[in-house]
Each structure stands twice: as structure tokens, then as C-alpha cells.
C-alpha positions as CSV (number, residue, x, y, z in Angstrom):
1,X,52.6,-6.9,-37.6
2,X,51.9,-9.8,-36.1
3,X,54.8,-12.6,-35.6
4,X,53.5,-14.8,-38.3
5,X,53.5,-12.5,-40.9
6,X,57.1,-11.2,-39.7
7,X,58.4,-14.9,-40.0
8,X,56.6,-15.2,-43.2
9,X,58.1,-11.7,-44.6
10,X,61.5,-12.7,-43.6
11,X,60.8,-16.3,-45.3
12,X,60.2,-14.3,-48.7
13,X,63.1,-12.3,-48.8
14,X,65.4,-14.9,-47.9
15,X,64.6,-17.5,-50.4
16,X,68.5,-18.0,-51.7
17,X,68.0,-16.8,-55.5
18,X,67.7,-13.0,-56.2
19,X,65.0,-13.1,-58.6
20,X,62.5,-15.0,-56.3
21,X,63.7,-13.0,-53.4
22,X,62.4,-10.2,-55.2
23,X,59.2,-11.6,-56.2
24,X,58.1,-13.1,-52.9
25,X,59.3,-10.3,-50.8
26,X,58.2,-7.4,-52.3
27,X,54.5,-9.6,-53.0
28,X,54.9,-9.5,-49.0
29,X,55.5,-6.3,-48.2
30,X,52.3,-5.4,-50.0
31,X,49.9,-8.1,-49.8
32,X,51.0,-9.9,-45.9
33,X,49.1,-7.0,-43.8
34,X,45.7,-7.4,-45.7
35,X,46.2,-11.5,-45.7
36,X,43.2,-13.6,-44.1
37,X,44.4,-16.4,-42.2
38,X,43.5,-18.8,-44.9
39,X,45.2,-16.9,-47.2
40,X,48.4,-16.6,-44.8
41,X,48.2,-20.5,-44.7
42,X,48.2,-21.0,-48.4
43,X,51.2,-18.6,-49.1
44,X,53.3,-20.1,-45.7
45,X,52.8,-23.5,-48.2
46,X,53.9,-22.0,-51.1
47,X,56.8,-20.9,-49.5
48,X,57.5,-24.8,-48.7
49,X,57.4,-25.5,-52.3
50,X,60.9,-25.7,-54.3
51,X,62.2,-22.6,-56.0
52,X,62.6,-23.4,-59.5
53,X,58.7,-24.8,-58.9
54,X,57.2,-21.4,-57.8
55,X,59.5,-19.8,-60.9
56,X,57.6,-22.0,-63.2
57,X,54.3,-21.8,-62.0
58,X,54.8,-17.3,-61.5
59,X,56.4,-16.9,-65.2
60,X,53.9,-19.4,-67.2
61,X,56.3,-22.2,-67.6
62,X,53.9,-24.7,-65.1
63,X,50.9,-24.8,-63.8
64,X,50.2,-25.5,-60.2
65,X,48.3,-28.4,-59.1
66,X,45.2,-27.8,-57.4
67,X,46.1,-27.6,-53.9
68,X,48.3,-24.4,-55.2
69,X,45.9,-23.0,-57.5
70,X,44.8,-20.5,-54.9
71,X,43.6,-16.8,-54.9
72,X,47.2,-16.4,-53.1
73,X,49.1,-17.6,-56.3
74,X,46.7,-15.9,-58.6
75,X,47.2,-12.6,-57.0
76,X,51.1,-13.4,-56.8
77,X,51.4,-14.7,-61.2
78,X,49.5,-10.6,-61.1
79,X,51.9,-9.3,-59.4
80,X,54.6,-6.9,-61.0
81,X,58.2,-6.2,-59.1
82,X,58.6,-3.2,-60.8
83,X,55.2,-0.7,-60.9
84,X,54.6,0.2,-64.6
85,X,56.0,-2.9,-66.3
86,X,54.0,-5.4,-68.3
């Protein structure tokens, strides 16, 4: 892994709350690898973005403006923590 992604994976699971730790990091582990470099960009700004901010826009509570509504935070709202769980 390259050291972008490794400073990126590291930024994800150390966000400061638990549940977004979880979230980001483990959307990391499986989607950093296969990440274009566009794609990379687009989450390394999402990562910028205030935590109770990305909470909102994941769980449904916000939407993201435009220059967040990306197939990055698409794939991430998809994403489930735990396999099997709606």
C-alpha cells in the first residue's frame, strides 16, 4: 500500500469518536486498495470535513452539498460496519 492510502487509513481510524472510527476505517480497509486517484482525492476531503457533518450526511440526517455528493460518499452511506445487518 502505497503511502497515501496508509496516511489516509490511519486518518480513518483515528477520527476521535468510536462510531465514525468504525465507519471510516473499516470503509478503508476495504474500499482504499481499489480507490482511483480521484476517488482517493474525494475521500482525503471528506476526511477534512467535521465529524458530526459526515454522521449526518452517512445516517440520512443531511445531505451533502455537491462538491461531496460523490461516488466515494455514495459507496460509503452503502456501506455496512457489520456484514449482514440492514
Amino acid at each position: 500500500m502505497d503511502i497515501r492510502r496508509k496516511r489516509l487509513r490511519f486518518r480513518s481510524w483515528h477520527r476521535g469518536t468510536k462510531e465514525l472510527d468504525l465507519l471510516l476505517g473499516g470503509f478503508a480497509d476495504l474500499e482504499l486498495a481499489g480507490m482511483s486517484e480521484d476517488d482517493l482525492g474525494c475521500f482525503e476531503a471528506l476526511l477534512d470535513v467535521p465529524e458530526p457533518t459526515i454522521y449526518a450526511w452517512v445516517t440520512g440526517d443531511g445531505a451533502p452539498p455537491p462538491e461531496f455528493d460523490t461516488d466515494v460518499m455514495r459507496r460509503l452511506r452503502a456501506f455496512k460496519v457489520w456484514p449482514g445487518r440492514t
